[in-house]
ROSE-4610 file (N, C-alpha, C; in Angstrom, 1 decimal, always signed):
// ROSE-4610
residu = [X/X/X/X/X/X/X/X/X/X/X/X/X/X/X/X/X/X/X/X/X/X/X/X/X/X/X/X/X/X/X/X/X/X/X/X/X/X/X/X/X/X/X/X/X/X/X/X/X/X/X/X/X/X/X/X/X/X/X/X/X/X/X/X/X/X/X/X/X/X/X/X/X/X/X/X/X/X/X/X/X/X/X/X/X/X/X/X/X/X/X/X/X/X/X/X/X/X/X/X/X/X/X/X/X/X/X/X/X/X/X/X/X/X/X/X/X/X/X/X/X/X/X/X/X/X/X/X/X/X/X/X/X/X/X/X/X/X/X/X/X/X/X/X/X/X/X/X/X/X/X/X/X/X/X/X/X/X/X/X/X/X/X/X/X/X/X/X/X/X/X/X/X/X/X/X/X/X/X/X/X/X/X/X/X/X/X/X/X/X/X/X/X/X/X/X/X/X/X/X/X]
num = [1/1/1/2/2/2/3/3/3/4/4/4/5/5/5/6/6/6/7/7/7/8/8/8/9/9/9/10/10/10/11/11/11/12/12/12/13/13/13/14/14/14/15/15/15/16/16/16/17/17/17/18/18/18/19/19/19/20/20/20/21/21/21/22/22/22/23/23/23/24/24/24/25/25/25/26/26/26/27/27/27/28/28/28/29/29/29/30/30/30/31/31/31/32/32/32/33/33/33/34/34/34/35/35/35/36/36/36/37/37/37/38/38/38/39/39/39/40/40/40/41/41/41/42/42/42/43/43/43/44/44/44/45/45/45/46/46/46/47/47/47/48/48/48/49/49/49/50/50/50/51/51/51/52/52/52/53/53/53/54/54/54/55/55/55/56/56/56/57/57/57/58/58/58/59/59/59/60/60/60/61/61/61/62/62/62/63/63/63/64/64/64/65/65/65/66/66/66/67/67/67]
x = [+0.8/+0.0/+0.9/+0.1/+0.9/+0.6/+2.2/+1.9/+1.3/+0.6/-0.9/-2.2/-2.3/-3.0/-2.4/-1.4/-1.6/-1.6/-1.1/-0.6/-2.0/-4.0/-4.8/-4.3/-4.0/-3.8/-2.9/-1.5/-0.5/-0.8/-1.5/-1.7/-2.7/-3.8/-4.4/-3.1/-2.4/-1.4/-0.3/+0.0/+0.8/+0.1/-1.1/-1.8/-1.9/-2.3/-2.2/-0.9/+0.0/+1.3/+2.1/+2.0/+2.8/+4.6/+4.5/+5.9/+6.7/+6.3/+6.7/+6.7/+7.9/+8.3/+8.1/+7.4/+7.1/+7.5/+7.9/+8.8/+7.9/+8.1/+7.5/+8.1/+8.7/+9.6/+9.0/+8.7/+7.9/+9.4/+9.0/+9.6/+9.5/+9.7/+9.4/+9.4/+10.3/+10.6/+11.0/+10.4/+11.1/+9.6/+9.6/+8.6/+8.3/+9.5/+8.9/+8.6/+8.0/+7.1/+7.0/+6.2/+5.9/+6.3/+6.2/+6.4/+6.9/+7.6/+8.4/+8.3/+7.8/+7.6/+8.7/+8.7/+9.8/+8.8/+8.5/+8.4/+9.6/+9.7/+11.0/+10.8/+11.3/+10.6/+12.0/+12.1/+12.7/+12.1/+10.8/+9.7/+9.6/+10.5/+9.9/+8.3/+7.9/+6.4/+5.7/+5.8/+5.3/+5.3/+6.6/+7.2/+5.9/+6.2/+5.4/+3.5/+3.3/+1.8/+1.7/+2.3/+2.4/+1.9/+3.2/+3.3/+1.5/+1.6/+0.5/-0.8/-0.9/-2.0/-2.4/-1.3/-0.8/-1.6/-0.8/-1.4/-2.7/-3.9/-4.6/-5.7/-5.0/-6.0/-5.8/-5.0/-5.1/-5.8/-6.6/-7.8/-7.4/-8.5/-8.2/-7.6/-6.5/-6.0/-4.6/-4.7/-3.3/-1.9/-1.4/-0.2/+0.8/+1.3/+2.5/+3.7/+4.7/+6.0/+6.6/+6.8/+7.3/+8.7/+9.4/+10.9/+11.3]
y = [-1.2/+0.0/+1.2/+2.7/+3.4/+4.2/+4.9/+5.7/+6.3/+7.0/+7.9/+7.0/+5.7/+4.7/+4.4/+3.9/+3.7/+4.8/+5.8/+7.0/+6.6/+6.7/+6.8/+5.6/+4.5/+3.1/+3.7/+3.9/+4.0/+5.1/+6.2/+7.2/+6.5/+5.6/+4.9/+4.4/+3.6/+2.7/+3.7/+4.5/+5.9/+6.1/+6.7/+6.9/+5.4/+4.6/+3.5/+3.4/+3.0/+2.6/+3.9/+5.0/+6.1/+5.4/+4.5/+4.4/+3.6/+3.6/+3.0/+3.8/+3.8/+4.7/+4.2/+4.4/+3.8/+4.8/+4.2/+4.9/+3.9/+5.3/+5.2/+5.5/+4.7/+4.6/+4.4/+5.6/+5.3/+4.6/+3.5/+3.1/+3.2/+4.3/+4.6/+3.2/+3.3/+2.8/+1.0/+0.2/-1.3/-2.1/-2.7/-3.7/-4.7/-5.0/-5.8/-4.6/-3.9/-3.6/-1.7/-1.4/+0.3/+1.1/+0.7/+1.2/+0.6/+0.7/-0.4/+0.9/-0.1/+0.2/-0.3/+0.5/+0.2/+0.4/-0.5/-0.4/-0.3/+0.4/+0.2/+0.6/+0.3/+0.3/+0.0/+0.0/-0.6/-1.9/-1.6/-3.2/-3.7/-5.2/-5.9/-6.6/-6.3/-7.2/-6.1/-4.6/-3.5/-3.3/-3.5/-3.1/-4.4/-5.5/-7.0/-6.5/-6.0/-5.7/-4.3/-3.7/-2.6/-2.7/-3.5/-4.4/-5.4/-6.0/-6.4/-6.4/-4.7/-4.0/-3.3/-3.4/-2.3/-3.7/-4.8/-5.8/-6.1/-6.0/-6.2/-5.3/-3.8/-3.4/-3.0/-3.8/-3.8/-4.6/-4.0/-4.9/-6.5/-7.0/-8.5/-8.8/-9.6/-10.2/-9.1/-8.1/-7.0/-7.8/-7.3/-8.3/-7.8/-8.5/-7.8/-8.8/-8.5/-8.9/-8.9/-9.3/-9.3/-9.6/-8.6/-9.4/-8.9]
z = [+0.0/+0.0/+0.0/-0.4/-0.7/+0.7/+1.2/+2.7/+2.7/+1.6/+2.2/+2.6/+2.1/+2.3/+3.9/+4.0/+5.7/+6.3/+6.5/+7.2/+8.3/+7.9/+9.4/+9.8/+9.5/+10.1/+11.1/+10.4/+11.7/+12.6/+12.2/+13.1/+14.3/+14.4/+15.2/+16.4/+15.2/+16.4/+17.5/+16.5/+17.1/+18.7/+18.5/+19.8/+20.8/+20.4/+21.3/+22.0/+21.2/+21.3/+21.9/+22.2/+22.3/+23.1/+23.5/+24.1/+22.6/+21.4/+20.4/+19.5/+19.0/+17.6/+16.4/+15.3/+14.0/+12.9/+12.1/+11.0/+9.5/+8.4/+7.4/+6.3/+5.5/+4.1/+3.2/+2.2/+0.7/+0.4/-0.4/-1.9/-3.1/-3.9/-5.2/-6.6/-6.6/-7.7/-7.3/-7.0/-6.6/-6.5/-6.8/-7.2/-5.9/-5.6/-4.0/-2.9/-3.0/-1.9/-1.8/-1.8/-1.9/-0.9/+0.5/+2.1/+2.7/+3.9/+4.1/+5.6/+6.9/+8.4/+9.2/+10.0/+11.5/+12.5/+13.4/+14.8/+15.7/+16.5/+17.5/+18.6/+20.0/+21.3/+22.3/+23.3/+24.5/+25.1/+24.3/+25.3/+24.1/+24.1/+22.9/+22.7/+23.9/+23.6/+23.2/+23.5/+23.0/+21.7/+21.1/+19.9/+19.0/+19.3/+18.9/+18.8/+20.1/+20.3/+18.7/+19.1/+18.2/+16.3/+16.2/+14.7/+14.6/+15.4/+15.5/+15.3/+16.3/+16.0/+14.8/+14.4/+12.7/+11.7/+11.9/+10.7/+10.8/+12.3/+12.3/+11.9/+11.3/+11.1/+9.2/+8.8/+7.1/+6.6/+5.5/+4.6/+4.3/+4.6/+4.4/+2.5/+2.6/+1.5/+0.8/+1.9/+1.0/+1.4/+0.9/+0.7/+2.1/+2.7/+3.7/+4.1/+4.4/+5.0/+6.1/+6.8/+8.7/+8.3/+8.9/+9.3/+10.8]
């Protein structure tokens, strides 16, 4: 998806999550994948919950990647 397409998603998680920093990389030009997210935290179950809450609220069947 394109980051103006998630931008309200992550703004939801932003407020939830405030102890968790999430970062947003357009990809122009590259075929494997348009946006590319950072979660990052000091509490890894936060950081986890975070990511989480983020995938739970993308339309069923879009494509995504965990690393």
């Amino acid at each position: 998806m394109d980051e103006g397409e998630l931008k309200p998603l992550l703004d939801r998680v932003v407020v939830t999550f405030p102890d968790v920093s999430v970062g947003s990389y357009p990809k122009w030009f590259d075929a494997a994948y348009k946006t590319k997210l950072t979660f990052d935290g000091r509490d890894d179950a936060r950081v986890l919950a975070a990511r989480d809450a983020f995938l739970g609220l993308l339309p069923v069947g879009e494509p995504q990647r965990t690393e």
